[in-house]
Structures are given as structure tokens and as C-alpha cells.
N, C-alpha and C positions, 0 to 999 in steps of 0.2 A: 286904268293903265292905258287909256285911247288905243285898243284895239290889239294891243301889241302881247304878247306871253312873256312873263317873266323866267327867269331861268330856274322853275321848278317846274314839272308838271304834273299833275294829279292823274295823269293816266296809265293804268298799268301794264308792263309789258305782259303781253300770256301769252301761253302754247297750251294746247291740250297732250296731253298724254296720259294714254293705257298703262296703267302699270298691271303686270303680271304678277304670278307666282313666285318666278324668279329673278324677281326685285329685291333686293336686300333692306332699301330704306330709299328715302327719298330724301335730299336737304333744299329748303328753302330760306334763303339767306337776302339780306338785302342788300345794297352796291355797297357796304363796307367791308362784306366778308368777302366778294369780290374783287375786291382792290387786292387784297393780301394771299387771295389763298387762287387758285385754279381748279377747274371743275375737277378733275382726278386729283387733285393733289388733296379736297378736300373729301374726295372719297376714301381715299386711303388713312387720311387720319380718322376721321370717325370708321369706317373699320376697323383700324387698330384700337381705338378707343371702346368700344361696342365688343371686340373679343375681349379685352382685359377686365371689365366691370358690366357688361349688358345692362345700362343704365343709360336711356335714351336724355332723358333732362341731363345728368349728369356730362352725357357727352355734350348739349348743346353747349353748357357754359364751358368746357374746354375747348371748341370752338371758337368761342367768344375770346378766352383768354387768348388763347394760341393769337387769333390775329391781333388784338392788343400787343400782345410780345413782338410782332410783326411789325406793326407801326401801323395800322390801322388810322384815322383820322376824321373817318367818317363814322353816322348811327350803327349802329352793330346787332342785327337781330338774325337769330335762326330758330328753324321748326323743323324737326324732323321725323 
């Protein structure tokens, strides 16, 4: 591609962070679940979802659904 970047890029954004005790869960999501949802907004659902059933896989795919039902349009991945 003579020298030039194509509009992907294989580099990852990171942060480090400490999680503590009084960490509840962590979600890592990729820019599809970002388009749809906001960083609290998507706390709040998996909390709600995590008191009703405390079934972490279970919550990722309602995750997943939820922003499908959202209009999602991009890949869709989460790890919690």
C-alpha cells in the first residue's frame, strides 16, 4: 500500500488499571458495543442483569442482544 495505512488498524488501544475489591465486574467490549451503549449505561445493564440471574456468560449474550436490538452495525464482542 506504498507506505500509506489503510483504514484499519491492528493497534490496540490500552490503559492499565488496578482493579480492586470493590470492583463489581469489568466489561470489555469492542467498538460495536460502543456505538450502541455508554460506559454507565452499560454498567447498569449488566448489573441489573448479574442481580436477576448471576450468570456472567449469560449476561455477555444479553449484551450482545441488547445492542443488536439497538442497531448495532458493527462486530460485537464482550468479556466480562
Amino acid at each position: 500500500m506504498s507506505g500509506r495505512g489503510g483504514p484499519l488498524s491492528a493497534e490496540p488501544e490500552l490503559k492499565l488499571t488496578t482493579l480492586t475489591k470493590d470492583d463489581e465486574f469489568l466489561i470489555i467490549g469492542s467498538d460495536g458495543i460502543w456505538d450502541v451503549f455508554r460506559s454507565q449505561n452499560a454498567v447498569d445493564f449488566a448489573r441489573r442483569k448479574l442481580q436477576q440471574h448471576n450468570d456472567v456468560k449469560q449476561c455477555c449474550k444479553e449484551i450482545i442482544g441488547e445492542a443488536i436490538k439497538r442497531g448495532a452495525t458493527d462486530n460485537l464482542t464482550v468479556v466480562m
